[in-house]
C-alpha positions as CSV (number, residue, x, y, z in Angstrom):
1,X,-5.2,-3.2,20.0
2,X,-3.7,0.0,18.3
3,X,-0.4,-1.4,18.4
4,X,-1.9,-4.4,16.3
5,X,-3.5,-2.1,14.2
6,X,-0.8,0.4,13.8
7,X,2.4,-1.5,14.4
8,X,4.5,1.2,12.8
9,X,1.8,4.2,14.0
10,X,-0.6,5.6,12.3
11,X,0.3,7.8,9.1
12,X,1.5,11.5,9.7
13,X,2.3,13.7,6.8
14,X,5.4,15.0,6.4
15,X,5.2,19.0,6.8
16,X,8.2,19.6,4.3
17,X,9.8,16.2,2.1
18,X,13.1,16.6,1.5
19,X,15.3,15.3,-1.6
20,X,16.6,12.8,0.5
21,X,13.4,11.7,2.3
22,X,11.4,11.6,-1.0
23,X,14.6,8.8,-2.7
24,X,13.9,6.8,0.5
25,X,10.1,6.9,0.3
26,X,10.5,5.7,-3.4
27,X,12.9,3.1,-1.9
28,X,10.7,2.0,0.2
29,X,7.8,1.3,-2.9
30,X,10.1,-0.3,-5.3
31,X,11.6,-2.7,-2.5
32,X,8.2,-3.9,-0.9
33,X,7.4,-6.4,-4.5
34,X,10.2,-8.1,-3.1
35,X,9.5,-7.8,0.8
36,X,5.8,-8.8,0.1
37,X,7.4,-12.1,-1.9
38,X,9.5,-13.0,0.5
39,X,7.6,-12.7,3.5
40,X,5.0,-14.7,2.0
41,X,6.6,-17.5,0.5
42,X,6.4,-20.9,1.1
43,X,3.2,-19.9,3.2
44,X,0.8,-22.8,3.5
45,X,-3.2,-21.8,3.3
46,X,-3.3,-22.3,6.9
47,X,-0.7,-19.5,7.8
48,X,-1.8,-17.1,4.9
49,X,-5.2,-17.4,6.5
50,X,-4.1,-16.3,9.8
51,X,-5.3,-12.7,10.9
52,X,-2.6,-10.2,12.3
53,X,-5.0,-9.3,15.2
54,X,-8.7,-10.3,16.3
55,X,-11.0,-9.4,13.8
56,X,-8.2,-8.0,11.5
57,X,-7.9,-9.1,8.2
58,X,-5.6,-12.2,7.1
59,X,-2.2,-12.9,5.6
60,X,-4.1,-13.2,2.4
61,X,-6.4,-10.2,2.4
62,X,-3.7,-8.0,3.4
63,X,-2.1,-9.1,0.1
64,X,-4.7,-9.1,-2.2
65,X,-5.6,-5.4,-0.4
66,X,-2.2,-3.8,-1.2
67,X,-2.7,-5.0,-4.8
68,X,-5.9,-3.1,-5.2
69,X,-4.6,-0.5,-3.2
70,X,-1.4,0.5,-5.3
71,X,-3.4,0.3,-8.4
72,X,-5.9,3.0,-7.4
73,X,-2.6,5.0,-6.3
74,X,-1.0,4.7,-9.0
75,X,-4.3,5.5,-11.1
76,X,-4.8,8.8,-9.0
77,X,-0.8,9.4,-9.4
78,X,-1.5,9.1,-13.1
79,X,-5.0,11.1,-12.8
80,X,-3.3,14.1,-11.1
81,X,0.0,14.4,-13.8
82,X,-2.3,14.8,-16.1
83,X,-5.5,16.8,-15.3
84,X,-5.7,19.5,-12.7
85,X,-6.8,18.7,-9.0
86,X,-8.6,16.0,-10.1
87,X,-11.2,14.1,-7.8
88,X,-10.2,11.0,-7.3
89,X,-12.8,8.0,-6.7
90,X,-12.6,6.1,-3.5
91,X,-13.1,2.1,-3.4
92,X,-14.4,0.7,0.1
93,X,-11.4,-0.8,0.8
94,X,-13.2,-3.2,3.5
95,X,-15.6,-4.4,1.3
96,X,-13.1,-5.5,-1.6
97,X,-11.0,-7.1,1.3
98,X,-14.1,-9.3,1.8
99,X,-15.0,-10.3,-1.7
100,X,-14.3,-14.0,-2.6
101,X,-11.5,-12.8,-4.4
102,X,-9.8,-11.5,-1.8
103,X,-10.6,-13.9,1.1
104,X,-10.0,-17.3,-1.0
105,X,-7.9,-16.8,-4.1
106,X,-4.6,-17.9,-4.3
107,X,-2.2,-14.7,-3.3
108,X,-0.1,-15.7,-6.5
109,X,-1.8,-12.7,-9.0
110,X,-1.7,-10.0,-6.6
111,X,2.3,-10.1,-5.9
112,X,2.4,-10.7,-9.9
113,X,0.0,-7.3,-9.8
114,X,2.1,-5.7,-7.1
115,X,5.4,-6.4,-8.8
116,X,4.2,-4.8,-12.4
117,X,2.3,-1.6,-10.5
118,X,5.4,-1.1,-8.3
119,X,7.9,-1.8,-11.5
120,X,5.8,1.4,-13.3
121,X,5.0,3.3,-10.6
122,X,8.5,3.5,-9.5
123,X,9.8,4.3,-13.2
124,X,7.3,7.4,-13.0
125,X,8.3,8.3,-9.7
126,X,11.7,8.5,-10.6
127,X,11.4,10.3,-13.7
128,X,9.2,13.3,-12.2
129,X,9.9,16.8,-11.1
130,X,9.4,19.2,-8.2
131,X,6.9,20.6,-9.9
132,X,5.0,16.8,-11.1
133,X,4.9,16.1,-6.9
134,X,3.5,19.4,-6.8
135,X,0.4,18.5,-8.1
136,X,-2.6,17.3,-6.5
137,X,-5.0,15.5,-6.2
138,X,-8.8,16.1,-4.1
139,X,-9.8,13.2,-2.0
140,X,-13.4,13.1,-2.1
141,X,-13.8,11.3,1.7
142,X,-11.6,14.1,3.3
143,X,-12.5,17.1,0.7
144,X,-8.8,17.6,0.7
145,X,-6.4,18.5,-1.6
146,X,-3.1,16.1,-1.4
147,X,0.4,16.4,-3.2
148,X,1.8,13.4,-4.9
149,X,4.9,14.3,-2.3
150,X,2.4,13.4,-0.2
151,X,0.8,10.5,-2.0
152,X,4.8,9.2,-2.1
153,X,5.0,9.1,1.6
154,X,1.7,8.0,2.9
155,X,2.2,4.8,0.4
156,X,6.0,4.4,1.4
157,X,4.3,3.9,5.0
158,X,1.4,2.1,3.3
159,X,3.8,-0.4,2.0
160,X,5.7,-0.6,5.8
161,X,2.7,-0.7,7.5
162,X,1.1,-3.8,5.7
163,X,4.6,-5.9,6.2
164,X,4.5,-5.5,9.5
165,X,0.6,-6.8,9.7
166,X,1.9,-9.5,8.3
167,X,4.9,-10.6,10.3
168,X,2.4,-9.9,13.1
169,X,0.3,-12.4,11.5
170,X,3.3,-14.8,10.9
171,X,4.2,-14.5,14.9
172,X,0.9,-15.5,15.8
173,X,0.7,-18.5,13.5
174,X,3.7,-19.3,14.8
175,X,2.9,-19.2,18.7
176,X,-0.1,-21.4,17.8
């Protein structure tokens, strides 16, 4: 079950992000519009309503959920360039994932969503400073304090992660 749940493991902070590491994590964000698009085209409601593991959420949620997921980022990303350690708000992320919006509604405006978030987000990105992924952010469910280095690589894996929930869900559709 954890490999379903984790296919690519669970998310471990980098210690130290290097120059190089950091390009690739910002890769990695402005390449998934794309990767979502693809992977998902074509799909018929059958297949986008297929779960990537028992219980887990479906082709569909998993879309609509990285949409509302990379807009809160890039909110907090915003939130902590411009105020000090801000407190970010959390969003129950299994709750939205079960609104009607997110269980029935065609997938159509969330890759429009991801593809305008990731097309700003990834201009900021670029155009930052050591000092701008310096800054932080608090997380108010973990009380911690986290960099927008780190920010950068937990949604590079964030991004990675979700693909591969939903070729999971694609391979079970498939075998069917």
């Amino acid at each position: 079950m954890q490999n379903l749940q984790y296919p690519i493991g669970k998310f471990t902070a980098p210690e130290e992000i290097s120059e190089n590491q950091l390009a690739d994590f910002i890769k990695t964000i402005e390449l998934f519009p794309e990767k979502i698009k693809a992977a998902t085209a074509n799909l018929s409601d059958s297949e986008l309503n297929t779960p990537y593991r028992p219980d887990g959420w479906t082709i569909r949620q998993v879309v609509h959920h990285c949409a509302d997921s990379h807009m809160n980022s890039i909110i907090r990303l915003k939130l902590a360039l411009t105020e000090e350690k801000p407190t970010v708000k959390v969003y129950k992320e299994a709750e939205w994932a079960n609104l009607n919006d997110s269980k029935n509604f065609n997938i159509h405006s969330s890759i429009i969503i991801i593809e305008g978030v990731h097309a700003r987000w990834v201009a900021l990105l670029k155009s930052m400073s050591a000092n701008d992924f310096n800054k932080t952010f608090i997380h108010p469910a973990s009380g911690k304090e986290i960099s927008l280095y780190t920010n950068t690589a937990l949604y590079a894996w964030h991004c990675e992660h979700h693909l591969a929930h939903i070729n999971l869900a694609l391979n079970n559709s498939r075998q069917a």
